[in-house]
C-alpha positions as CSV (number, residue, x, y, z in Angstrom):
1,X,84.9,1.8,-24.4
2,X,83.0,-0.5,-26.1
3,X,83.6,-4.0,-27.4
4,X,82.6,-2.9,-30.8
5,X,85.0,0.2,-31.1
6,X,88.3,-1.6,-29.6
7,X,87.6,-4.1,-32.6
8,X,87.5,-1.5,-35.5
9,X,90.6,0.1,-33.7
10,X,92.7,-3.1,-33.8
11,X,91.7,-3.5,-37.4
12,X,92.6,0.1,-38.5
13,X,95.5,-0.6,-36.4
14,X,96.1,-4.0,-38.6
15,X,95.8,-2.5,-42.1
16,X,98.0,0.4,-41.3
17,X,100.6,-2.1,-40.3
18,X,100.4,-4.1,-42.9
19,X,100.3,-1.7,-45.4
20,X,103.6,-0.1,-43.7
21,X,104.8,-3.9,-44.1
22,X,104.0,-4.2,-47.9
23,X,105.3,-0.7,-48.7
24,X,109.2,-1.3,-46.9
25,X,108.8,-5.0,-48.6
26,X,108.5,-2.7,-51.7
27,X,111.5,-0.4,-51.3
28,X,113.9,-3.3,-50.1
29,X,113.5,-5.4,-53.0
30,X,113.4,-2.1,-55.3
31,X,116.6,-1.5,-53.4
32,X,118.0,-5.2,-54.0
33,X,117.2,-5.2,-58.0
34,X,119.0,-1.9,-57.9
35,X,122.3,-3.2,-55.9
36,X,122.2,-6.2,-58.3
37,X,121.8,-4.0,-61.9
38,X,124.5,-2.0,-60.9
39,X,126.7,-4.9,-59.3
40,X,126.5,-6.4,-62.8
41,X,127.9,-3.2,-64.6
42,X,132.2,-2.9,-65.4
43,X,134.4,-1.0,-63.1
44,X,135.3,2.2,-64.1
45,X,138.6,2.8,-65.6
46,X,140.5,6.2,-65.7
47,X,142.3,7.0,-68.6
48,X,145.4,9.4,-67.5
49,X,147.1,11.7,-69.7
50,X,147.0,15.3,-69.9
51,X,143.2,15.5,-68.9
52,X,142.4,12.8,-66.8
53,X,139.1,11.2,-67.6
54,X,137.1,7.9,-67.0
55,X,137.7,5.6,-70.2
56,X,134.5,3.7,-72.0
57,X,134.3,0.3,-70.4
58,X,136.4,-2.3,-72.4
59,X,138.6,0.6,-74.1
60,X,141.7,-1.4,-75.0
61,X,142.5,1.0,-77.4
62,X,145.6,3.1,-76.3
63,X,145.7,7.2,-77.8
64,X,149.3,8.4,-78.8
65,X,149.1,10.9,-75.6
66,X,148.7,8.0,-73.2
67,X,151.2,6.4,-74.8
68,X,153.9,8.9,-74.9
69,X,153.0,9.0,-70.8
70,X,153.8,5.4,-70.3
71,X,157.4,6.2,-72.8
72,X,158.6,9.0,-70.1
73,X,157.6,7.4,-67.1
74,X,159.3,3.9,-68.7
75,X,162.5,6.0,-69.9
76,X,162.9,7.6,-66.7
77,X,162.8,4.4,-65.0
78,X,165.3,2.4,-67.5
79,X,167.9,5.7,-67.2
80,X,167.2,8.0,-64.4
81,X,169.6,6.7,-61.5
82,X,167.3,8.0,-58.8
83,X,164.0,6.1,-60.4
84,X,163.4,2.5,-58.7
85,X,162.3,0.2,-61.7
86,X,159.2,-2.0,-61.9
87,X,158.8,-5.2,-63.0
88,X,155.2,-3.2,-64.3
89,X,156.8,-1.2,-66.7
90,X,160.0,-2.6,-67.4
91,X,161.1,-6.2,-68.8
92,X,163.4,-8.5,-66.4
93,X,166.5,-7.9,-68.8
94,X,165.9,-3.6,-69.0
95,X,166.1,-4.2,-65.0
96,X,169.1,-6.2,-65.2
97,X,170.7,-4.0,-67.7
98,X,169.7,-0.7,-65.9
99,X,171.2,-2.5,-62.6
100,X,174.6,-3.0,-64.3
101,X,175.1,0.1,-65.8
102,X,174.1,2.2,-62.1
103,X,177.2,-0.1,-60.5
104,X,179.3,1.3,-63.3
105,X,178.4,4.7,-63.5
106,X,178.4,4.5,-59.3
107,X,182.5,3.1,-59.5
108,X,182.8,6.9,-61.2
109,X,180.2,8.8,-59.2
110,X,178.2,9.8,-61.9
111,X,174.7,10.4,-61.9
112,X,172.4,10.6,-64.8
113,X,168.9,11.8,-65.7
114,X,166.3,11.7,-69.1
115,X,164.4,14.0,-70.5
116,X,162.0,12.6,-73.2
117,X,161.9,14.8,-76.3
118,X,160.2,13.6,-79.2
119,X,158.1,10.4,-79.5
120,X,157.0,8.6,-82.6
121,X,155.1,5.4,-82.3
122,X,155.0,2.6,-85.0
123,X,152.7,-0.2,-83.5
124,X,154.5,-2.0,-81.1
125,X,157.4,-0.1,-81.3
126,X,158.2,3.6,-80.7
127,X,161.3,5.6,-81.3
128,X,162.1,8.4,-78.4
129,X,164.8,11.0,-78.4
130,X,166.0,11.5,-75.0
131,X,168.1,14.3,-73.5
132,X,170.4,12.7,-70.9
133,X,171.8,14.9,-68.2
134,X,174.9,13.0,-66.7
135,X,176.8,14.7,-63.5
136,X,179.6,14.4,-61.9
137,X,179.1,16.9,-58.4
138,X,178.6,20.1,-60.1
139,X,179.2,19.6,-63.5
140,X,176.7,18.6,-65.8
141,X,176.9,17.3,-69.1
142,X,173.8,16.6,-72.0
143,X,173.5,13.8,-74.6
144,X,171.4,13.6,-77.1
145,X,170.1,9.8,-77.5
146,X,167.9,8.1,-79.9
147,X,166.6,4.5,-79.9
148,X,164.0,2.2,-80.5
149,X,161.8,0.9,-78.0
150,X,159.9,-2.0,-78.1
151,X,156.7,-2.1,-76.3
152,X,154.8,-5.1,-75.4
153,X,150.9,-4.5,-74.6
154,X,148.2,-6.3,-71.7
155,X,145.6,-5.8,-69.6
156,X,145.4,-2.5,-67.7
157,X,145.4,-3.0,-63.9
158,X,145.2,-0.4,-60.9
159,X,149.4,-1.0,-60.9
160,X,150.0,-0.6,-64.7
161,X,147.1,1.6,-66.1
162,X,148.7,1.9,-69.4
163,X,148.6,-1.8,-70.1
164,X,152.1,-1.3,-71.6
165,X,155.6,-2.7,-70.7
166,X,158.9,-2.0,-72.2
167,X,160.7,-5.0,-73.4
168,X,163.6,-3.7,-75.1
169,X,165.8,-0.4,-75.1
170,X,167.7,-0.5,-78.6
171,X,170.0,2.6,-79.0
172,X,170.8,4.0,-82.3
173,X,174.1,4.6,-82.9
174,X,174.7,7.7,-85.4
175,X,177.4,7.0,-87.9
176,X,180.1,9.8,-87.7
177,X,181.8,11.6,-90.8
178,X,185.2,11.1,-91.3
């Protein structure tokens, strides 16, 4: 082989190299400036309710179905004697109150469970009628309840994806008819 020939080789050699160097230089930094657009972008929140979907980033707005969600799962915690409360969806003195009236209704071995009827909301209040089963063994009573509850709002979270906690359980006493 000549001198000549090896020479032109290692230079084909060269710009082949270097044009593989320039063109993965390319695609790395294309790659980076991707990462970093998307890095920049919100997270994606989901908005549950009866069809779960992702919510537009910054949505802060709450629709009456994901509110009436929060409500049941916030009334079966407050009542329902098998439902652990949450600090998440309940305030310290619903936990407290809940606490006291499970000893009570424990002394007499009576268990107890909601159903959420009916729902109206009126800012940061709402006004639920609940159906609540209470048992003794076999036998099974139903109550129709009605009371205000006061809801306080914040920032949604992976824990608490309504954003919504429930302050205050205010019962409505109907006036009987003498």
């Amino acid at each position: 082989m000549k001198f000549q020939n090896a020479w032109v080789n290692l230079a084909k050699e060269n710009l082949t190299l270097k044009l593989g160097l320039i063109c993965t230089s390319l695609v790395a930094m294309g790659s980076i400036a991707i990462a970093a657009h998307e890095s920049m972008k919100g997270g994606i929140v989901i908005d549950r309710g009866c069809f779960t979907q992702a919510a537009k980033p910054g949505n802060e707005e709450r629709s009456e179905s994901e509110i009436k969600s929060f409500l049941k799962e916030a009334v079966s915690q407050r009542f329902d004697t098998r439902a652990i409360p949450s600090e998440l969806f309940l305030s310290m003195d619903e936990i407290k109150n809940k606490t006291q009236e499970q000893k009570e209704l424990a002394t007499r071995s009576i268990e107890q469970a909601t159903i959420l009827r009916l729902a109206s909301i009126q800012g940061e209040t709402a006004t639920v009628q609940i159906d609540r089963v209470v048992g003794v063994g076999e036998i099974k009573s139903v109550f129709n309840i009605q009371a205000i509850v006061t809801l306080l709002t914040s920032t949604r979270s992976t824990d608490n994806p309504y954003g919504l906690k429930a302050i205050r359980f205010q019962e409505i006493k109907k006036e009987e008819k003498k």
